[in-house]
N, C-alpha and C positions, 0 to 999 in steps of 0.2 A: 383454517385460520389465515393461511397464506393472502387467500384470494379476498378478504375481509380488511389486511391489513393494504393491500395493494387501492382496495378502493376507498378505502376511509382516507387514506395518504393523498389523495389527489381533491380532499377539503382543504386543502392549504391554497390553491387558486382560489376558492370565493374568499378569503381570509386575505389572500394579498390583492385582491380587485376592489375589496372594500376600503383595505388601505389607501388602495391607490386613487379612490375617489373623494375620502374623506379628507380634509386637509389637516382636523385637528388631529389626527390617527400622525402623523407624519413628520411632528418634531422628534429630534433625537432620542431625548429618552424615554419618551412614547413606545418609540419604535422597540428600545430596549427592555421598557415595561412588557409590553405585548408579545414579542418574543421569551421572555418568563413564563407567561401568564398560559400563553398555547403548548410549551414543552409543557407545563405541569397539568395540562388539562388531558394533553395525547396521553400521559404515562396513568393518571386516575381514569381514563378510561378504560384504556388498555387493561389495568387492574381492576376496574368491576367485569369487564365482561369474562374474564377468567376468575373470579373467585371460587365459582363452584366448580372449577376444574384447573387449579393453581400449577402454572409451569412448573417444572422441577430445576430447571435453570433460569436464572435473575438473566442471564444476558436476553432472553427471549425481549425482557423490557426495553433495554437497549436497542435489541435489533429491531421492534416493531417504532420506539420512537424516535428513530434515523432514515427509517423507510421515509417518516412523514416528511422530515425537512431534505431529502433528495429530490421529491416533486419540487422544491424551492429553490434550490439547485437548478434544478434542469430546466426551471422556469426561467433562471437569471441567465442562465447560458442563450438560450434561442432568442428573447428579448435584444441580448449585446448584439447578437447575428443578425436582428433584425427580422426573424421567423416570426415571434410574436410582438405583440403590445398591448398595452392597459393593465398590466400587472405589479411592475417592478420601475417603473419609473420613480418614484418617491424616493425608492431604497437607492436608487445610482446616484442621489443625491447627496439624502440625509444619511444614509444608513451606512453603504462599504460601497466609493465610491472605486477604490481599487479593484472590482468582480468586473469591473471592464476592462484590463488589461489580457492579453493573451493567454497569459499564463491561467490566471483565474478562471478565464472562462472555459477552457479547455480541462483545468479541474474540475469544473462545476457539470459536468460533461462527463465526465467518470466517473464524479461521487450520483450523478440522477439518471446514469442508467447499471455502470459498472457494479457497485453498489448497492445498487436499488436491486439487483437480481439478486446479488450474496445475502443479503437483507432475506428476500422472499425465501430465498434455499433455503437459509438454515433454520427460518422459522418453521417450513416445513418438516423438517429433519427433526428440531427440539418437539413439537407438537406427535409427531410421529414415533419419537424417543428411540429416533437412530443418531449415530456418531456422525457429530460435522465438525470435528477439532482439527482437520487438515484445512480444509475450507476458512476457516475460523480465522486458524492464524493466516494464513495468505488476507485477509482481509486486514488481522489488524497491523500488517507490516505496510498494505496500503494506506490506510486511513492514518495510522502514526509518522509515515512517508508525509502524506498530503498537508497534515495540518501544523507539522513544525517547523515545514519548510512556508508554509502559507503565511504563519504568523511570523516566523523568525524575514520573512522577505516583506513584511509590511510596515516592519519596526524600522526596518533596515535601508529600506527603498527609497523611492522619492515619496512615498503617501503615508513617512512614517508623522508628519506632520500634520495629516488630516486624518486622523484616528477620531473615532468618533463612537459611543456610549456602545453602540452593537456592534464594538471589533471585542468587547469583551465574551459574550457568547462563546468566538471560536475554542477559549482553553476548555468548556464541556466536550467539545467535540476531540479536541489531543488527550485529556486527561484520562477518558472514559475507552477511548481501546489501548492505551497505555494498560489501565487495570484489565480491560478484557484479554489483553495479550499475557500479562502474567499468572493471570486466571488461567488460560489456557496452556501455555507451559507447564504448569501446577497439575495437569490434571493427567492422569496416564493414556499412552500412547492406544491409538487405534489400532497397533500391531505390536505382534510377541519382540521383546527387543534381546532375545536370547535366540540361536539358531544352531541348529547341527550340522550333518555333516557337507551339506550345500554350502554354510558358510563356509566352513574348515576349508574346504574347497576353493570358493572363491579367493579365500584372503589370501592363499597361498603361492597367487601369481603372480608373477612382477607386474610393475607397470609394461613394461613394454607388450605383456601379454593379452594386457586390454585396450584393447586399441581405442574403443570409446572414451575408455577416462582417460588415455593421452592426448587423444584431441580434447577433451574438457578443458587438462590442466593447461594446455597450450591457450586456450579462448580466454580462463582466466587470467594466467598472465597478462594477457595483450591487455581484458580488459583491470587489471591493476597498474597497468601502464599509462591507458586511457583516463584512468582516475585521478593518476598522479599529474599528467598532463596537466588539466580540466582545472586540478585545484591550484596549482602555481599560478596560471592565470589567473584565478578567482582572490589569489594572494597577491597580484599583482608583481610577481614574480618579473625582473630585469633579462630574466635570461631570452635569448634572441626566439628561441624556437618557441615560446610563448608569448613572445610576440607576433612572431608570423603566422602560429597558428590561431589568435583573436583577429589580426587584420583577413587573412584570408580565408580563414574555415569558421570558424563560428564569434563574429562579433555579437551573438545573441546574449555571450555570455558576459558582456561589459553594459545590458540594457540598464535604464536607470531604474527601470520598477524592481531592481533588488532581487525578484524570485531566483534567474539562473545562478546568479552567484552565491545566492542562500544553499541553493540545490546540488550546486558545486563541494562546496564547503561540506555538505552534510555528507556526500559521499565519500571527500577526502578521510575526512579524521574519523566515520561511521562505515561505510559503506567499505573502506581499503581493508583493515584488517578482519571481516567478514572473507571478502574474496581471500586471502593468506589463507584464511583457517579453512577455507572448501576448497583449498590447494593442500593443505596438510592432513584435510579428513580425504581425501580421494588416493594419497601415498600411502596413508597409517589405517592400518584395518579397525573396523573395531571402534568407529568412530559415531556409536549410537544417536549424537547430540548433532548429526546430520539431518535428520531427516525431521527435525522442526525447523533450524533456521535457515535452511534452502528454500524451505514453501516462505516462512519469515520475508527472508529479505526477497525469493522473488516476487511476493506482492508490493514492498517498494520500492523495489526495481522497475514493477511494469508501471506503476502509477508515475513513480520520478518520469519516465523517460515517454509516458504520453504524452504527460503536460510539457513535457521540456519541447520534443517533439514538433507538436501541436503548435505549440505558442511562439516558435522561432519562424512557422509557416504560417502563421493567423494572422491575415492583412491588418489588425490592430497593432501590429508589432512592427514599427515605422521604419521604412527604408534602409536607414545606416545599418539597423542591426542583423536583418535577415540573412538568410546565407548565401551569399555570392553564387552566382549563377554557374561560374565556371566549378565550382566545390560542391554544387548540390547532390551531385549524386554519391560522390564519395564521402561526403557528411551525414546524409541521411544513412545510406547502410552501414558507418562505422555507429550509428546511435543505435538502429535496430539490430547490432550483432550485438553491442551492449548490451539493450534490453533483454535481448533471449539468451543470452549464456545464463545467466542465474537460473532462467525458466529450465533451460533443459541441466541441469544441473539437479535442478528438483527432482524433474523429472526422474532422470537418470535413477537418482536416489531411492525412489518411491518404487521403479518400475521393475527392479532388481536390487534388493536390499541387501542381498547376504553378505556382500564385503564389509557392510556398518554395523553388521550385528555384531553381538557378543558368545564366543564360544560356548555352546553347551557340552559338561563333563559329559565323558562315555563312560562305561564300564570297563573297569579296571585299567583308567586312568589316573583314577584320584583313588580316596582314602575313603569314599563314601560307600555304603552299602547296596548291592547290586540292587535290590529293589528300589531306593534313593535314584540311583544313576539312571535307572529304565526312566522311572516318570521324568527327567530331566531329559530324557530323548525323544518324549512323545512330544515337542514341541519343534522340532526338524519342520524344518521349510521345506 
């Protein structure tokens, strides 16, 4: 099914060639008719060729009808770059004249290949009727990352004023892994969240005895440091050291297109008290509710900090704001230690769970009867 939806996905080029030759196809709400018109045609397709063998999960719909508009994506990205033409000219017009700025197109870059793979996976995984609810959520912490910072920096930016009938489209795209991400909370964990006596074990060391999770908690700090930074600026904060640090280290974050300081902002008041509570689940054992939103937020950690990345080094992003030559290297690795604390922090999580689990009763602990307590042992890590 995989390989079926990867090639029906890249009919969206004859669909936008055709736009892009016809000219009555290219008035605005044309453009926003015809975008209806092809979501509702990929998802009834998608639906008859499965009826006589009906997914047992709805998000399969989802994921086959986001495969299709990532080849659009990543058509609109290579076009900005100048790799392709005769596709998407129309659209930088009439449609989202904003998918030319840095930011955009270095999202659209992520969502047509990053995306486009999570896409293929996990339809293979749903088809195959194996577990991709780790995968899952890492996806919808990027794509709920990607599309509220997208729409909230287009409202907000200098292009909040040329809005136009197909910026309405994007709330399908935030609305729908919004419910697929609490769909997937909702649904139980791919691993036992009860452990014996590995966890008993584990939880019963200090911090200083794990030297991994002290360096973790240390990475976190810095990076709740770095947040708090990033967002005084983004608040336009008087104090000096937010100032020096927009004039000398990243004036990318005062661009007029709006996204960095959207992105700013989302991690202040979202993204800060995330980092606190994967300081306070890596101190306090027993911290179950670790090991969905570390995969969670490092999916939009790693999408935030492509696009942010990307787009502060993407020659569309004009002179003033780029990052000073004499700061580039010490701004680029403080971004990429950013981006990978959350990851390995996942990591961490996932790779050696038993500090986050929850104790299982032994025999002649509790009050329960020995045969009760045995079956609560056969699930020992």
């Amino acid at each position: 099914m995989e390989t079926l939806v990867f090639l029906f996905s890249f009919s969206a080029l004859g669909i936008l060639y055709a736009m892009n030759t016809i000219p009555e196809l290219q008035e605005p709400y044309v453009i926003l008719g015809i975008g209806v018109a092809v979501l509702v045609i990929v998802f009834l397709f998608y639906f008859l060729i499965t009826r006589g063998n009906p997914p047992k999960d709805a998000l399969f719909f989802v994921f086959a009808e986001f495969s299709f508009t990532c080849v659009i994506d990543l058509t609109s990205a290579l076009e900005y770059d100048g790799i392709l033409s005769g596709f998407m000219e129309f659209y930088q017009k009439t449609g989202e004249p904003y998918l030319g700025t840095a930011y955009a197109i270095m999202m659209c870059y992520w969502d047509g290949i990053a995306h486009f793979i999570m896409y293929l996976v996990m339809i293979s995984r749903i088809t195959d009727r194996k577990a991709y609810r780790t995968l899952g959520l890492f996806w919808a912490g990027s794509l709920c990352a990607n599309m509220s910072v997208f729409i909230a920096g287009i409202v907000a930016g200098k292009y909040g004023s040329e809005i136009r009938p197909a910026f309405w489209l994007n709330f399908l795209f935030l609305l729908v892994p919004v419910w697929g991400a609490v769909t997937l909370f909702t649904r139980p964990k791919d691993r036992p969240l009860i452990g014996g006596y590995n966890a008993q074990h584990a939880q019963s060391m200090k911090l200083i005895w794990r030297p991994l999770d002290l360096i973790l908690v240390v990475f976190l700090l810095a990076a709740m440091a770095f947040t708090i930074l990033r967002g005084l600026v983004a608040l336009d904060s008087p104090l000096e050291v937010c100032s020096i640090y927009l004039k000398h280290y990243e004036p990318y974050l005062k661009d007029p297109v709006g996204y960095p300081r959207v992105m700013m902002l989302h991690l202040f008041f979202y993204g800060l008290p995330l980092l606190g509570a994967f300081v306070y689940g890596l101190l306090k054992p027993g911290c179950t509710w670790m090991s969905d939103w570390t995969i969670f937020f490092a999916g939009a950690m790693t999408q935030c900090q492509w696009a942010h990345i990307g787009g502060s080094l993407h020659p569309h992003t004009t002179a003033p704001f780029q990052i000073p030559n004499d700061a580039f290297w010490c701004v680029l690795v403080a971004n990429l230690l950013y981006a990978a604390t959350p990851i390995l922090v996942a990591a961490r999580v996932h790779s050696n769970p038993y500090f986050f689990l929850k104790i299982a009763p032994f025999p002649g602990q509790t009050g329960l009867p020995n045969n009760d307590a045995t079956l609560m042992t056969l699930v020992i890590l």
